[in-house]
C-alpha positions in Angstrom: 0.0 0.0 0.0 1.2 3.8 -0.3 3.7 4.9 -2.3 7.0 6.8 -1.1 9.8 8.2 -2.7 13.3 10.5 -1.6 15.7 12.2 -3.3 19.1 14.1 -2.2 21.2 15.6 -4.6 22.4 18.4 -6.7 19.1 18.9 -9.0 16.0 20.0 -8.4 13.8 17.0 -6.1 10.1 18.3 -6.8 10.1 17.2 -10.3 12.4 14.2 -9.6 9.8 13.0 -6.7 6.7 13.6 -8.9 8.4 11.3 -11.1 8.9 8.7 -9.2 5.2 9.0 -7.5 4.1 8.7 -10.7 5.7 4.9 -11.1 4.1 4.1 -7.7 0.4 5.7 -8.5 -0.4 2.0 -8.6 0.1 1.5 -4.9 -2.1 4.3 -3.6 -4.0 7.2 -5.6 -6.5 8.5 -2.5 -3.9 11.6 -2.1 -0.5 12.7 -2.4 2.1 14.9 -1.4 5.6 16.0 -1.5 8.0 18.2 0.9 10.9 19.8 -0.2 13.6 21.8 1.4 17.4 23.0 1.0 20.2 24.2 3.2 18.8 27.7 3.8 14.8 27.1 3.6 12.8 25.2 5.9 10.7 22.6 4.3 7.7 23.4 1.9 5.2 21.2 1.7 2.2 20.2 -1.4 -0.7 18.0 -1.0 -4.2 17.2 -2.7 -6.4 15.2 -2.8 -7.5 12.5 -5.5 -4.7 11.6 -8.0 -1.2 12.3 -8.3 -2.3 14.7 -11.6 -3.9 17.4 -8.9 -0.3 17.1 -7.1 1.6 17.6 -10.3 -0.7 20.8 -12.0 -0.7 22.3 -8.6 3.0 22.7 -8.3 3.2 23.1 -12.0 5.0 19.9 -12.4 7.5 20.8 -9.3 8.7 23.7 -11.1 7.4 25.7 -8.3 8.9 24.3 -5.5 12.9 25.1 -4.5 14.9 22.6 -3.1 17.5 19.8 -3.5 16.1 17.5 -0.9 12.6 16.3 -0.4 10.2 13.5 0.3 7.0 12.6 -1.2 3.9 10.1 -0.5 0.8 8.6 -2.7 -1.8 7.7 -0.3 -4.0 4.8 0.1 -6.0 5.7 3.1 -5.9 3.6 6.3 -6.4 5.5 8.9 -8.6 8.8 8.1 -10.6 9.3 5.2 -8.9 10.7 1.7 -8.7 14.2 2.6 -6.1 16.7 2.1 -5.6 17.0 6.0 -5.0 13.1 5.9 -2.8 13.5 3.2 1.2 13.0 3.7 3.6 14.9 4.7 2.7 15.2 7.8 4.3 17.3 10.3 5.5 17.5 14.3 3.6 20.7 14.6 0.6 22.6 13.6 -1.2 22.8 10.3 -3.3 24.8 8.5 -4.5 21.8 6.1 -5.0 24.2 3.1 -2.1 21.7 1.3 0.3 24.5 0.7 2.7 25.6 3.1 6.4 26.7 4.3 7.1 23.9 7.6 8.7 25.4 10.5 8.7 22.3 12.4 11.2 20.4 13.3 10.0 17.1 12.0 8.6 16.5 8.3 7.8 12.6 7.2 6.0 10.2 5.2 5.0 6.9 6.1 3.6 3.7 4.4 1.8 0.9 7.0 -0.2 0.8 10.1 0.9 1.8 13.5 -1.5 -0.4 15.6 -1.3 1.2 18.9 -1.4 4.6 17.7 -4.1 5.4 19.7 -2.1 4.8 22.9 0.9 7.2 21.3 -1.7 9.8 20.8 -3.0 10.1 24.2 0.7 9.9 25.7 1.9 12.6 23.2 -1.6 14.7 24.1 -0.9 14.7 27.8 2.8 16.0 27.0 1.1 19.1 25.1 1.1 17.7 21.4 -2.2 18.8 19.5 -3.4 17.3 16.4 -4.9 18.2 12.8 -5.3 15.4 11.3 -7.2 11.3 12.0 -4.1 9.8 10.5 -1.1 7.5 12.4 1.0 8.6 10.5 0.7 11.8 12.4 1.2 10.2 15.6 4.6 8.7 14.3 5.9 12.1 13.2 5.2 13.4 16.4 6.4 10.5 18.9 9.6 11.0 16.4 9.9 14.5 17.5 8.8 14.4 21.2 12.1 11.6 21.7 14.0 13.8 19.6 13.6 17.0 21.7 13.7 14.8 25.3 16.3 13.2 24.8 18.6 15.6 22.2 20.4 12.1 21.1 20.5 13.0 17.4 17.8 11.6 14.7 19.0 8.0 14.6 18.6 7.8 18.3 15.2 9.8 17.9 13.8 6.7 15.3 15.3 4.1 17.5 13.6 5.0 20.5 10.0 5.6 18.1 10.3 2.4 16.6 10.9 0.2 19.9 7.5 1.6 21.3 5.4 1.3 18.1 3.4 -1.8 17.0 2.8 -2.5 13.2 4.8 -2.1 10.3 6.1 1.2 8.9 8.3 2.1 6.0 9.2 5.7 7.3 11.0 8.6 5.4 11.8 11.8 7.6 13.6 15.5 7.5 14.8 17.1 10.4 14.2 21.0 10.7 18.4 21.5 12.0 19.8 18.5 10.1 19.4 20.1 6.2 21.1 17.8 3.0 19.8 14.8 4.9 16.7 12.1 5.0 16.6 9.3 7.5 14.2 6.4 7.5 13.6 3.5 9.2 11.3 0.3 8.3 9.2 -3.3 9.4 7.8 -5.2 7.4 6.8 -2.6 4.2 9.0 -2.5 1.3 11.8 0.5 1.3 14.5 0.6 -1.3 17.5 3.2 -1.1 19.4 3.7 -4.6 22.6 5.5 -5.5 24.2 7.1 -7.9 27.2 9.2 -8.6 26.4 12.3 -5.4 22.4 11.6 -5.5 20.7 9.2 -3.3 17.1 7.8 -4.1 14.6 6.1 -1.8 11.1 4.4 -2.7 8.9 1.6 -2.1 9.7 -0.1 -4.7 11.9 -0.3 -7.7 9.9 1.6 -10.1 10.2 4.4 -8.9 13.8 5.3 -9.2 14.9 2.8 -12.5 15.5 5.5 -14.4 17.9 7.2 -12.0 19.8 4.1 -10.9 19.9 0.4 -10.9 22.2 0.5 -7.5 20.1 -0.4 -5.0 20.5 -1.1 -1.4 17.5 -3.2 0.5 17.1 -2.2 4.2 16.0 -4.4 6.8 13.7 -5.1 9.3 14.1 -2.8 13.0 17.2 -0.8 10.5 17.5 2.4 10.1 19.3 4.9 7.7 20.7 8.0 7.2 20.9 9.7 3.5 23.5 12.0 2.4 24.4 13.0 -1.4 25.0 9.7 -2.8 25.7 7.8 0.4 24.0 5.4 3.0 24.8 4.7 6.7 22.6 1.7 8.2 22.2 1.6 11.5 20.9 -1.6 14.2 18.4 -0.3 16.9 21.3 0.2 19.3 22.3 3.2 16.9 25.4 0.7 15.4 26.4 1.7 12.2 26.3 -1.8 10.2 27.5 -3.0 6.6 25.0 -3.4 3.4 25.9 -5.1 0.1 24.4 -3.1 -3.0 22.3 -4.8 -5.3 22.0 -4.0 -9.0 18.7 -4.4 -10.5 19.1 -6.2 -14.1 15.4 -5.0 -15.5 15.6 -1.8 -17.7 13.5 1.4 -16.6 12.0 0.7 -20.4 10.5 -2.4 -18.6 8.3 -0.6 -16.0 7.3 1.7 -19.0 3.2 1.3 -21.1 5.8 0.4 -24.7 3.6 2.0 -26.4 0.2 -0.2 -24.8 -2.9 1.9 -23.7 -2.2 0.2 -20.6 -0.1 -1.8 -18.4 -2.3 -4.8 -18.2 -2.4 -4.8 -21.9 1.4 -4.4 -22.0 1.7 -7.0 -19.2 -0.4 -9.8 -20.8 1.5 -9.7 -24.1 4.8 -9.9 -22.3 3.9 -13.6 -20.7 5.1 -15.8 -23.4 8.6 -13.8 -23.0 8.8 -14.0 -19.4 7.3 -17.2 -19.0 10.0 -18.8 -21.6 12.8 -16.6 -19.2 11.4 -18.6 -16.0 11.6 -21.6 -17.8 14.8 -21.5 -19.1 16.3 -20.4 -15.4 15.2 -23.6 -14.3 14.9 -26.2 -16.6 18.6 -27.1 -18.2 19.8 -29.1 -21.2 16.3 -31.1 -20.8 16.2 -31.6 -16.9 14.6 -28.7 -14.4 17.5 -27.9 -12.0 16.5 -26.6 -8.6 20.3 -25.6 -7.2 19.8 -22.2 -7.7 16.2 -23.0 -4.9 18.8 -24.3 -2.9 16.7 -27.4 -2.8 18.6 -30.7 -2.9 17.3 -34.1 -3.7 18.0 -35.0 -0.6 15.2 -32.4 1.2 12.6 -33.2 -1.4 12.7 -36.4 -0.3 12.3 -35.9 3.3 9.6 -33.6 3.0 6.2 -35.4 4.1 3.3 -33.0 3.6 3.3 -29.4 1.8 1.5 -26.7 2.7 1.1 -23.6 0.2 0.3 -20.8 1.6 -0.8 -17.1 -0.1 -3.1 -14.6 -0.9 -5.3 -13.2 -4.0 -4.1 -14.5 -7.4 -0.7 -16.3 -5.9 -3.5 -18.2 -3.8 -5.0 -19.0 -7.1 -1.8 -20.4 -8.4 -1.7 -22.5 -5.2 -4.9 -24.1 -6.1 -4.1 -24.6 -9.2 -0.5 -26.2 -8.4 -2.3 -28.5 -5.8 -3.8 -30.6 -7.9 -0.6 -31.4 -10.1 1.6 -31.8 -7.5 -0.5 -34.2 -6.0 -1.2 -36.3 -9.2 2.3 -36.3 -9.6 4.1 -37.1 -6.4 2.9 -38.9 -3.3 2.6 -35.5 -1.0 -0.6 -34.6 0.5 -1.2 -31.0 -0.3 -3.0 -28.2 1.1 -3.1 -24.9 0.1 -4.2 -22.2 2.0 -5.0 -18.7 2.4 -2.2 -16.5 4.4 -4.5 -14.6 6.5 -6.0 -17.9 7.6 -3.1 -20.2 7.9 -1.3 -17.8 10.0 -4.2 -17.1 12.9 -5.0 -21.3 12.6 -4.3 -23.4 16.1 -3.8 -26.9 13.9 -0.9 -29.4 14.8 1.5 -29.2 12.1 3.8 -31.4 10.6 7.6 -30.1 10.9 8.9 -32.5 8.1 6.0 -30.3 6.2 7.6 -28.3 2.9 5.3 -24.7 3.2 5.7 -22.9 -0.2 4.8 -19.1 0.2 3.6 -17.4 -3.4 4.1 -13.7 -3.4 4.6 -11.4 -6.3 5.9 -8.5 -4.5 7.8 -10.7 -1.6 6.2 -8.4 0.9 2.8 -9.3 1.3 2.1 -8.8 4.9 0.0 -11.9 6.4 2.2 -14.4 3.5 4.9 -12.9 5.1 3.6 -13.4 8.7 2.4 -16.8 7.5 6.3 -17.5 6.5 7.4 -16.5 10.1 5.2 -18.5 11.8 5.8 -22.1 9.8 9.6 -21.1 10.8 8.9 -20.7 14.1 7.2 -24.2 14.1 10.1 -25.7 12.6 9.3 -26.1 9.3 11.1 -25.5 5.8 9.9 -22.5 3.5 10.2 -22.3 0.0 9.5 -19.0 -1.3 8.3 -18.5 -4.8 9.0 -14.4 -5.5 9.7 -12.1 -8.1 11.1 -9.7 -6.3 15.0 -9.8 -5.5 16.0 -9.1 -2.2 12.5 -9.3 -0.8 11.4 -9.9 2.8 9.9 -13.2 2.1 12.7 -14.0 -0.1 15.4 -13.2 2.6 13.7 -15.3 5.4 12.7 -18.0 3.3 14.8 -21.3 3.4 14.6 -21.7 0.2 13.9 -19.4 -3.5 12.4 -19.7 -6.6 12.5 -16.3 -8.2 9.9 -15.8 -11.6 11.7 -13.9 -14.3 8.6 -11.5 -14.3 9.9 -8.3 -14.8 8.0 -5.0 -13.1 4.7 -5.9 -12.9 3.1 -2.2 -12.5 -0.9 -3.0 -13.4 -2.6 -3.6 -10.0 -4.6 -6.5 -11.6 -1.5 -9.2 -12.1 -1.4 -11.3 -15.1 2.6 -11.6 -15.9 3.5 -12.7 -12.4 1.0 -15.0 -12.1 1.7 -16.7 -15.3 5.3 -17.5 -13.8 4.2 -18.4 -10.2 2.2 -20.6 -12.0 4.8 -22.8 -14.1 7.3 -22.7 -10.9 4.6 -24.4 -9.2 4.7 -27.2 -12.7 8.2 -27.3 -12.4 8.4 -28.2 -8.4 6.0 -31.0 -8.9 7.8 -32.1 -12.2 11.1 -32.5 -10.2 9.0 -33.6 -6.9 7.5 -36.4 -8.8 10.8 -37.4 -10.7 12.8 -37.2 -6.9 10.4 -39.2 -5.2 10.0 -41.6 -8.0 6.3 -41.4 -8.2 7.0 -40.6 -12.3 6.4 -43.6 -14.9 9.6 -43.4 -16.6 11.9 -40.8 -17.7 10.1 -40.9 -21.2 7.3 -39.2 -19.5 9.5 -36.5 -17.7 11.0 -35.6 -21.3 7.1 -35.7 -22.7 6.1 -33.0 -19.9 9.1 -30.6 -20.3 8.8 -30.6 -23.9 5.0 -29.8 -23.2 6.4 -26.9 -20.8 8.1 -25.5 -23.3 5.2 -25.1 -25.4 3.4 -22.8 -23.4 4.7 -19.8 -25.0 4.3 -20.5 -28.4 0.9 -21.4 -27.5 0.3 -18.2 -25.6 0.9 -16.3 -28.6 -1.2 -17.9 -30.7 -4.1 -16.9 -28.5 -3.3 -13.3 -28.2 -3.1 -13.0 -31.9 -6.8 -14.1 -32.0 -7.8 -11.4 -28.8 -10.2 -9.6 -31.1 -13.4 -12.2 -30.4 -12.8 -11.3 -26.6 -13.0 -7.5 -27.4 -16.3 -7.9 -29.4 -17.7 -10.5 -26.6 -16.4 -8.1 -23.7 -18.2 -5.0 -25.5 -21.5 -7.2 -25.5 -21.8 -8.2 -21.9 -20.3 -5.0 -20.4 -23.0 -3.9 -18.6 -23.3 -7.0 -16.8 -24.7 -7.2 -13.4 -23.3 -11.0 -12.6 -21.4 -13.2 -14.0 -20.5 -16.8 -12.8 -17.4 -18.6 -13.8 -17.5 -22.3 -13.0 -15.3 -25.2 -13.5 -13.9 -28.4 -11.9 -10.3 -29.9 -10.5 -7.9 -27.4 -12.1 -10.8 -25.2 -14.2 -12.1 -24.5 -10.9 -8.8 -22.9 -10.3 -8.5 -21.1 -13.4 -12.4 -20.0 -12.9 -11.1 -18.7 -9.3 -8.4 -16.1 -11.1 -10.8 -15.4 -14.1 -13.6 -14.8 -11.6 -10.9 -12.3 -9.8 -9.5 -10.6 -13.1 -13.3 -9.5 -13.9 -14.4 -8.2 -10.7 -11.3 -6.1 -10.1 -11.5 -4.0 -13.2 -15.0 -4.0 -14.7 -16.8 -3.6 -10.6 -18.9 -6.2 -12.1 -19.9 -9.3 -9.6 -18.4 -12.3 -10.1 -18.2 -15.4 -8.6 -16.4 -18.7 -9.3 -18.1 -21.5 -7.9 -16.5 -25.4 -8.6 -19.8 -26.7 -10.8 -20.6 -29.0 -8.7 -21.6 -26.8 -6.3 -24.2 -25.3 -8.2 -27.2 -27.0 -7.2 -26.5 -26.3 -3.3 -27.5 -23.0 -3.5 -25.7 -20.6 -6.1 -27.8 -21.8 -9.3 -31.1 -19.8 -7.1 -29.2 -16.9 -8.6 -29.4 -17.6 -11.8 -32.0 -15.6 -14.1 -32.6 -14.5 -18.0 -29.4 -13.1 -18.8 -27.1 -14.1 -17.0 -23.5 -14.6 -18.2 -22.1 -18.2 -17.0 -18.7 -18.7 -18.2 -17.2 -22.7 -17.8 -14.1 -23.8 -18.5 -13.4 -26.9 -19.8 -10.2 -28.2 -20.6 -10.6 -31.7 -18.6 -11.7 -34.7 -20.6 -12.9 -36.7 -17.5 -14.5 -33.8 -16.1 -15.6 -32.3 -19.4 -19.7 -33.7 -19.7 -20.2 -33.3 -16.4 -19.5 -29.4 -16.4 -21.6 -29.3 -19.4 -24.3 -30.7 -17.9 -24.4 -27.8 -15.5 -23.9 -25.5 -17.6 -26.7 -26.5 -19.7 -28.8 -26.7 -16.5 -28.0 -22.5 -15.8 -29.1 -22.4 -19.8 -32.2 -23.9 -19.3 -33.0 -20.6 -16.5 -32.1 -18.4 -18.6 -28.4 -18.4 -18.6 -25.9 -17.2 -21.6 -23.8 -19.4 -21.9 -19.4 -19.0 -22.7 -17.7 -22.0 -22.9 -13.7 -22.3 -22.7 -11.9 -25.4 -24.1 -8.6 -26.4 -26.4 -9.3 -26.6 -30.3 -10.9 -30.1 -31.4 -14.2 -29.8 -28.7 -16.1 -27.9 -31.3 -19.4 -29.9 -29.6 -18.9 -26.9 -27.0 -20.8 -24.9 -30.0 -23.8 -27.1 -29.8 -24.7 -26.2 -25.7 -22.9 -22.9 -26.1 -23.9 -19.4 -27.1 -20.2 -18.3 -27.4 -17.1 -20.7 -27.1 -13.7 -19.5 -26.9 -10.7 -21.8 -27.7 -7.1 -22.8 -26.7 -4.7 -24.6 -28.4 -4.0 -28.3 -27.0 -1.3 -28.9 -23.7 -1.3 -31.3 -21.2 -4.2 -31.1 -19.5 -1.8 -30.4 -16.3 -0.6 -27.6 -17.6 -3.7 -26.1 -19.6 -4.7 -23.9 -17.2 -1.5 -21.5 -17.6 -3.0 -21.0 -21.3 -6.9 -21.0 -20.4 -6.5 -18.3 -17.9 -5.6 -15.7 -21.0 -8.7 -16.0 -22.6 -10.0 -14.8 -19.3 -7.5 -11.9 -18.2 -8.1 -10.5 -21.8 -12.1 -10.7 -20.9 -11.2 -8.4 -17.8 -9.7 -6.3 -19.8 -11.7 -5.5 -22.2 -14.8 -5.2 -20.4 -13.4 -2.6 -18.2 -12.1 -0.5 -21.3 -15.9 -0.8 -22.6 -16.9 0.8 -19.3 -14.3 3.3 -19.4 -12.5 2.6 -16.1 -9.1 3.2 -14.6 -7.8 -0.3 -15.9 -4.2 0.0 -14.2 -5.4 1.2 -11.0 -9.0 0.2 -10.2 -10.9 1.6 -7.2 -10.0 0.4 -3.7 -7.0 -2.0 -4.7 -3.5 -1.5 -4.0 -0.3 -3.4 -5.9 1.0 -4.6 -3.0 -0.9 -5.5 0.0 1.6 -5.0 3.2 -0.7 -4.3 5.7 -3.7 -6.3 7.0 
């Protein structure tokens, strides 16, 4: 959630931070604001309200604002409503809240998470004379900030150190103090903070958009650390104000990567880039015919000691989960569950500790995967993380990591990273199956990596025939419900296609497994109706035709997804669209496009913010 960036150098930073706001609009778009000072000036700050384009006219693209330090902030709101009192900066004393205005306070920050027992820290800072303007936390961490900073005159590291220890939550916080001009500290837990560097200018953000274009030097701060910026220098510090020692990391994506190329939109951009990044996960892993898992870290040795696995996530990594389920356990001899994050962390079961619990998380900093990650360590079990972003929290604490070759994924509504996530998951239970010896033969291994490969061929061949989804998306935009259904892995898929469409068109949707139809959710069921099944499993092919025909014969309209060859889908069918033939393991990684392109299209019919829909954040590191 939020988005923050930082700059320090010898340019102008209102411009610089506008910029790299812009590259995070995707993570929060309720507000934003930026402050911006030099060594004479006290700070300046700019906020509105709605999205960053208000911000940028108002300071006439940061032209008006002075400065060669400064801090900025795009809100998703938490606590307080979307206001432009809510809105960061905030400040360590008064303000006015008309969102324009020189800061004579001593402290000036923004801050991405939620402080849990700000309410505590208020009352505290209330009885010691504090006032306040604003509903936010945020607030309430600016000013516990300053209030240890003026009783204890120990400097701004010692200042954070002694915030941090008495806050509950997670923060990624970016500060300016009044007497300490050229500088930016920060501190963070558990939300994503990035510092980058480059030749006397130093960069922070939330994530790596943001400052690609600047540098591709990055250094990744962990959690309970702090860090002071200077021109083109970091110094990291432990709670006990200990200056300690970071490696830099350099990013290998091009800032042309996290860039539209030309696309209306992201999504767009991001669909068509699958078959390319999908073939670059492939090819990390799978080498001179065999899939390879040293890189994981994974030896054959701890597959095979492994009794149970557990996958564990949230959203559309969940959806991979379910999907990766049902081929790992046709495929090896594991029992598999996979669960939601926000309920596997809070359940009071008996685990297994010789239990393998994969964590699937685009970002790497999902908050309750991330929680759900601690917690199976903490019960002595192994973690494999399946990320796609280097250097991430869940990627750090994870025992083991399987990184997708994704690229920036910048559209909140992910297509790109899922894709990947999803043939990692085909690749573990390949090499599960072929460890444990629960494969036929080596023939068959060669059979399914060959049919791996295939996938982005395939993929292309579907996107090249998109223009029957824009005319069918056009028809049914004005839905009011639509019902995906499916069984075994088309369940799955129907899960994330159900998801793609209710994101970006506001449209309800539901994905039920069709079997389920008759207890209840067929009752909803009236003339016009779109019910959407997909179909690519032979044994489980007439039976999800029969229910579909049963919604038909209530009024339904009927879409039916299958590979090329089931042309009967036509005769039960008012629309069908087809994939070409896989595995039907595998199927699903080609079935879902037909259904991410649906999305898409439907909310371009209704004219909607595709990229950045109501409500939804990128990255969800708060709960």
């Amino acid at each position: 959630m939020c988005g923050i960036v930082g700059y320090i150098g010898k340019r102008k930073a209102a411009p610089i931070l506008l910029d790299g706001l812009s590259k995070l609009e995707y993570r929060g778009y309720d507000s934003a604001g930026v402050a911006v000072r030099d060594e004479a000036r006290p700070a300046v700050v700019v906020k509105s309200v709605g999205k960053l384009i208000n911000l940028i006219n108002k300071t006439d693209n940061g032209n008006s604002l002075n400065g060669n330090c400064g801090i900025g902030h795009t809100r998703w709101a938490t606590h307080g409503a979307p206001s432009q009192i809510n809105a960061h900066p905030h400040v360590s004393g008064k303000c006015s809240g008309n969102g324009s205005e020189t800061v004579e306070s001593e402290v000036v920050g923004v801050h991405n998470g939620i402080i849990e027992n700000f309410q505590e820290l208020k009352e505290k800072l209330i009885r010691h004379g504090y006032e306040f303007y604003s509903q936010t936390d945020t607030e309430v961490l600016i000013k516990l900030v300053d209030y240890y900073y003026k009783k204890y005159q120990g400097g701004p590291i010692d200042a954070i150190a002694k915030t941090i220890v008495r806050v509950r939550g997670s923060y990624a916080l970016e500060v300016m103090f009044a007497d300490h001009p050229g500088e930016i500290y920060v501190a963070r837990k558990d939300s994503p903070m990035i510092i980058g560097v480059n030749e006397g200018e130093s960069y922070v953000a939330s994530d790596v958009p943001a400052i690609l274009k600047h540098t591709k030097n990055v250094y990744y701060i962990g959690n309970l650390e702090m860090a002071k910026i200077t021109e083109g220098k970091v110094e990291f510090y432990n709670l006990d104000g200990d200056v300690i020692e970071k490696q830099i990391t350099e990013i290998t994506f091009s800032a042309e990567a996290a860039e539209k190329g030309g696309f209306e939109h992201f999504m767009m951009k991001e669909i068509h880039e699958q078959p390319k990044v999908i073939d670059d996960t492939l090819k990390k892993y799978i080498k001179n015919g065999e899939i390879d898992l040293s890189e994981v870290g994974l030896s054959d040795e701890d597959i095979k000691k492994f009794s149970q696995i557990y996958i564990v996530a949230c959203g559309s990594a969940w959806h991979v989960g379910m999907e990766a389920q049902y081929v790992i356990e046709e495929f090896t001899d594991l029992q598999v569950r996979c669960e939601l994050a926000s309920e596997f962390r809070y359940r009071k079961a008996k685990y297994d500790k010789n239990a393998l619990v994969i964590v699937i998380s685009q970002s790497g900093e999902t908050a309750d995967s991330l929680a759900a990650l601690r917690m199976a360590k903490e019960k002595g079990m192994k973690t494999l993380a399946i990320v796609n972003v280097v250097g991430s929290s869940i990627a750090r604490e994870a025992d083991y990591v399987m990184y997708t070759l994704a690229g920036p994924e910048i559209s909140v509504a992910t297509t790109k990273a899922y894709s990947c996530q999803l043939v990692c998951g085909f690749m573990l239970a390949l090499k599960f199956g072929e460890v444990r010896e629960t494969m036929d033969c080596f023939e068959t291994m060669d059979y399914y990596i060959d049919e791996l490969c295939s996938i982005p061929e395939k993929m292309k061949k579907i996107l090249d025939d998109k223009e029957r989804i824009q005319w069918f998306a056009a028809k049914y935009a004005n839905a009011k419900s639509i019902f995906f259904i499916g069984r075994g892995i088309d369940y799955a898929v129907s899960l994330e296609g159900s998801l793609k469409m209710k994101e970006i068109s506001y449209i309800h949707s539901e994905a039920y497994a069709a079997g389920e139809l008759k207890h209840g959710t067929i009752s909803l069921i009236e003339d016009g109706t779109l019910v959407i099944g997909v179909l690519t499993q032979s044994d489980l092919y007439e039976k999800t035709i029969s229910n579909m025909v049963e919604c038909k014969s209530r009024g339904a309209y009927l879409m039916g997804l299958t590979e090329y060859g089931k042309y009967d889908v036509e005769d039960q069918c008012n629309f069908a669209v087809y994939v070409p033939k896989l595995d039907e393991h595998f199927i699903g990684s080609l079935a879902i496009v037909p259904l991410q392109l649906l999305g898409y299209y439907t909310s371009v019919a209704k004219g909607l913010d595709v990229d950045k829909p109501r409500n939804l954040a990128k990255s969800v590191t708060v709960e």
